[in-house]
C-alpha positions in Angstrom: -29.9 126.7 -28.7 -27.8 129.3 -30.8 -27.9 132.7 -29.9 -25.9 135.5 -31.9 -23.3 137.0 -29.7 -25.4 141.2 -31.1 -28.6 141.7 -30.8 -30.6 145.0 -31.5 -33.2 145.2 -28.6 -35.2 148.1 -26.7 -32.5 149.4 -24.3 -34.5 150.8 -21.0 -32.3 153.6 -20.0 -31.6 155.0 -23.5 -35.5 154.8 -24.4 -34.7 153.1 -28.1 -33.4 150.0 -29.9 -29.6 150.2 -30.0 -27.0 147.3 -30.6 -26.4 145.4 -27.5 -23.9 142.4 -26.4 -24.9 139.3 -24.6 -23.7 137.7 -22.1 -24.3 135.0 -19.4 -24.7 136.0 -16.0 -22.0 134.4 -13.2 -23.7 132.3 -11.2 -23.2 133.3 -7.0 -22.3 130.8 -4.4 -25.4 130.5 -1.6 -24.9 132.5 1.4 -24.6 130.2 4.1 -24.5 132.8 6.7 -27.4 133.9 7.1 -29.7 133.7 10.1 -32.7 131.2 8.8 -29.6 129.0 7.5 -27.8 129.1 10.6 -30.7 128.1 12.1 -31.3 125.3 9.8 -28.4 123.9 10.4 -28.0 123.7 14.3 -31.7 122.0 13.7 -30.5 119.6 11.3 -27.1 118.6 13.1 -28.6 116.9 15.9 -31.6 114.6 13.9 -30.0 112.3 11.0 -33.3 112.4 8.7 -33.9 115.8 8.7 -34.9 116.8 6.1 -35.8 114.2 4.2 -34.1 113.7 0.9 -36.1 114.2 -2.7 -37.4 110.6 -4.4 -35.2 110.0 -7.0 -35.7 111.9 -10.0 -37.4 114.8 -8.7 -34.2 117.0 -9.3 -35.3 119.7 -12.3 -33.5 118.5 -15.3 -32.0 121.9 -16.3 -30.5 125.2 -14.7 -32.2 128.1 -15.5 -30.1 130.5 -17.8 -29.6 134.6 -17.1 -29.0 136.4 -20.1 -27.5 139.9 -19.3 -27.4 142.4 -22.0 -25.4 145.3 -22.4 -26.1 148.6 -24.5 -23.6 149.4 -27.2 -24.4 153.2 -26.2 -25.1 153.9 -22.8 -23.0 150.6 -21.7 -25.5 149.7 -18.8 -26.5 146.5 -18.6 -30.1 145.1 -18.1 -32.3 141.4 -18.4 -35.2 140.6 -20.3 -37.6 137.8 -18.1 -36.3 136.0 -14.9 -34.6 134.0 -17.4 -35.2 130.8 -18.9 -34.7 126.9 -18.4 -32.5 125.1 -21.1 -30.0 122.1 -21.5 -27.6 123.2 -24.2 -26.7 127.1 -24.6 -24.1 128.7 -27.0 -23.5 131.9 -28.7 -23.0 131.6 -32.6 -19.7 131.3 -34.0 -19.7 134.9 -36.5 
C-alpha cells in the first residue's frame, strides 16, 4: 500500500482540515518489569511446559501499523483508528 507522505485531514485541536504529515509510529520494547510479568515469570521458571506454545501457524500474519499524523499548523500530532493490519507499507516517492 502507497500512501502520500501530505495529506489534508480534519485536525482535532485546530477544529478544521489543514495539511498534515504522516508518519509511522516507533514501536516500544514490552515492559518486562512489571508486577503480573514478574509474576509470570517466577511461575514459569520452575515448570518446563508452561505455557504451552501456539500450534503452528497460529502466529497473525502481519503487525498492525500506527499511522501518526501531524498538523502543518498547530504541529500537534494525533491518530485516526487503533490502526490497521498490513504486510507491505510505503510512503509515495513525490
Amino acid at each position: 500500500m502507497e500512501v502520500p507522505k501530505k495529506q489534508r485531514k480534519y485536525c482535532p485541536f485546530c477544529r478544521k482540515h489543514t495539511e498534515h504529515t504522516i508518519e509511522e509510529a516507533k514501536r516500544k520494547p514490552r515492559r518486562q518489569d512489571t508486577k503480573s510479568q514478574r509474576r509470570f515469570l517466577r511461575k514459569q521458571k520452575g515448570y518446563g511446559s508452561f505455557p504451552k506454545e501456539n500450534p503452528k501457524g497460529r502466529e497473525k500474519p502481519t503487525r498492525k501499523l500506527d499511522l501518526r499524523y501531524k498538523c502543518s499548523i498547530c504541529n500537534k500530532k494525533h491518530t485516526v483508528g487503533k490502526g490497521f493490519r498490513i504486510k507491505k507499507f510505503e510512503f509515495k516517492k513525490e
